[in-house]
Residue, then its C-alpha position, 0 to 999 in steps of 0.5 A: x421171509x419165505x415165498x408163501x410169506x412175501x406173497x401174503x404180505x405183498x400189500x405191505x411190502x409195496x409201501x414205502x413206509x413198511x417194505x420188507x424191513x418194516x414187515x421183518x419187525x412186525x413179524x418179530x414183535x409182540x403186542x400186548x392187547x388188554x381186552x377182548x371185547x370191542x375194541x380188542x377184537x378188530x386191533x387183534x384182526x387186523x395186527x394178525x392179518x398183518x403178520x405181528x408175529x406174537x400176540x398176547x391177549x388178556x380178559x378174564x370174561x366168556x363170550x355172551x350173546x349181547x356181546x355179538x353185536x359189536x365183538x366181531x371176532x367171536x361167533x354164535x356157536x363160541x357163546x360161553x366159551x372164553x373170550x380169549x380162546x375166541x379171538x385165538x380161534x379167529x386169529x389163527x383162522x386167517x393167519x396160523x403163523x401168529x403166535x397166539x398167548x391167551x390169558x384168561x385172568x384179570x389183568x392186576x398191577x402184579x400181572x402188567x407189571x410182568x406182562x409189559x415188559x415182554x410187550x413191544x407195543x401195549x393196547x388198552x381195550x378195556x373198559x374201566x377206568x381203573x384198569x387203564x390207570x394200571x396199565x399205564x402204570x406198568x408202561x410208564x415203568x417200562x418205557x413201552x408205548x400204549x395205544x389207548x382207545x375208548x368209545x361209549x355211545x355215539x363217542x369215541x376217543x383214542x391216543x398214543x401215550x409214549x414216554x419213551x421220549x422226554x416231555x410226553x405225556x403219559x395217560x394220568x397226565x390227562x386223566x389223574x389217578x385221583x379223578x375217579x370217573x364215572x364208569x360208562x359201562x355199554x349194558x346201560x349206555x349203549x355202544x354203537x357198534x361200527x364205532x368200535x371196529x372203527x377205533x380198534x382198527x386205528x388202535x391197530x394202525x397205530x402199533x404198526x406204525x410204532x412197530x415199523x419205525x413210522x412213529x404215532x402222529x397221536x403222541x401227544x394229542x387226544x383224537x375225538x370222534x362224534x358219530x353222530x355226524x363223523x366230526x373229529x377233533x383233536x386236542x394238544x395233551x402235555x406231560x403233567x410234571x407232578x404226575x404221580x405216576x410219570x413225574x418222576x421220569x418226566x423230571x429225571 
């Protein structure tokens, strides 16, 4: 790190849990943030402003008015414009050093499967169901942590799915493949809006963590937030050995 470097980072680097080697790895990782909207738009703020030194960011949409209330990374004046160019914009005004990879494409099985295995940390900001089911797909094949988070209403959860070690499970260990949910989608449920910024932060926390040798606290369990009246609470998740989509590395 230069001076101009070790001054930005300073806040970080006074913390025994990142110091200066914990800062080096977030400048030479790459996260992987599918979704620009909500949740991705606080994660990719703060792993930006704490020097993750790539970034790639996926979403096929353009930024639209009823997007500001919660999306915070895009502005009045970018309303049309693609939501990843948006948030690059964003990104490179509070720290130009972070390379920014935008990719305005739906994120299909085929494009994961090539866009994990560069990622050292996976983010999933989406908001279908189907789309995290192909996500963690992809990260289970490549042995890459996944920072998982969803909110709808006045409800929000989020947990860490890394099956890098044995016996931890993997998304569809919780929520099966064959389970088709019921999309909650915020144009007719609604999304309180600081809740988003809430858990897109903790989804940023909780790569750093990963990145910087902390390790996750989430592993394993399924954080739960009620708005209403801030309660939390947290359930213990197990690897589902006859997972159709980790099973078999659970067993080998």
């Amino acid at each position: 790190m230069d001076d101009s470097q070790l001054l930005r980072y300073s806040r970080h680097i006074l913390l025994d849990e990142i110091g200066v080697e914990g800062q080096n790895a977030l400048l030479a990782s790459h996260v992987l943030i599918v979704g620009a909207g909500g949740l991705g738009c606080p994660a990719a703020l703060y792993l930006g402003s704490a020097g993750v030194g790539q970034i790639s960011v996926v979403d096929a949409d353009t930024v639209e008015l009823s997007n500001l209330q919660r999306q915070i990374a895009h502005t009045l004046a970018r309303v049309g414009q693609a939501k990843v160019d948006s948030l690059a914009q964003a990104l490179a005004a509070i720290n130009p050093e972070v390379r920014v990879h935008t990719h305005r494409v739906r994120a299909d099985a085929a494009w994961l499967n090539t866009a994990v295995a560069h990622a050292d940390v996976v983010l999933d900001c989406t908001d279908n169901y189907a789309s995290r089911q192909a996500i963690n797909r992809a990260c289970v094949q490549h042995r890459k942590p996944l920072v998982s988070a969803a909110a709808i209403r006045m409800d929000a959860q989020l947990s860490v799915y890394d099956t890098r070690q044995h016996g931890n499970a993997c998304y569809a260990c919780v929520f099966p493949p064959h389970e088709a949910a019921a999309e909650a989608q915020c144009a007719t449920m609604g999304v309180f809006a600081p809740l988003l910024g809430m858990v897109g932060s903790l989804q940023a926390a909780e790569a750093i963590k990963l990145i910087t040798g902390m390790g996750s606290g989430l592993v394993g369990q399924l954080w739960m937030l009620d708005g209403r009246d801030m309660r939390t609470s947290t359930i213990r998740v197990s690897a589902n050995p006859h997972c159709p989509v980790c099973g078999a590395v659970q067993a080998g």
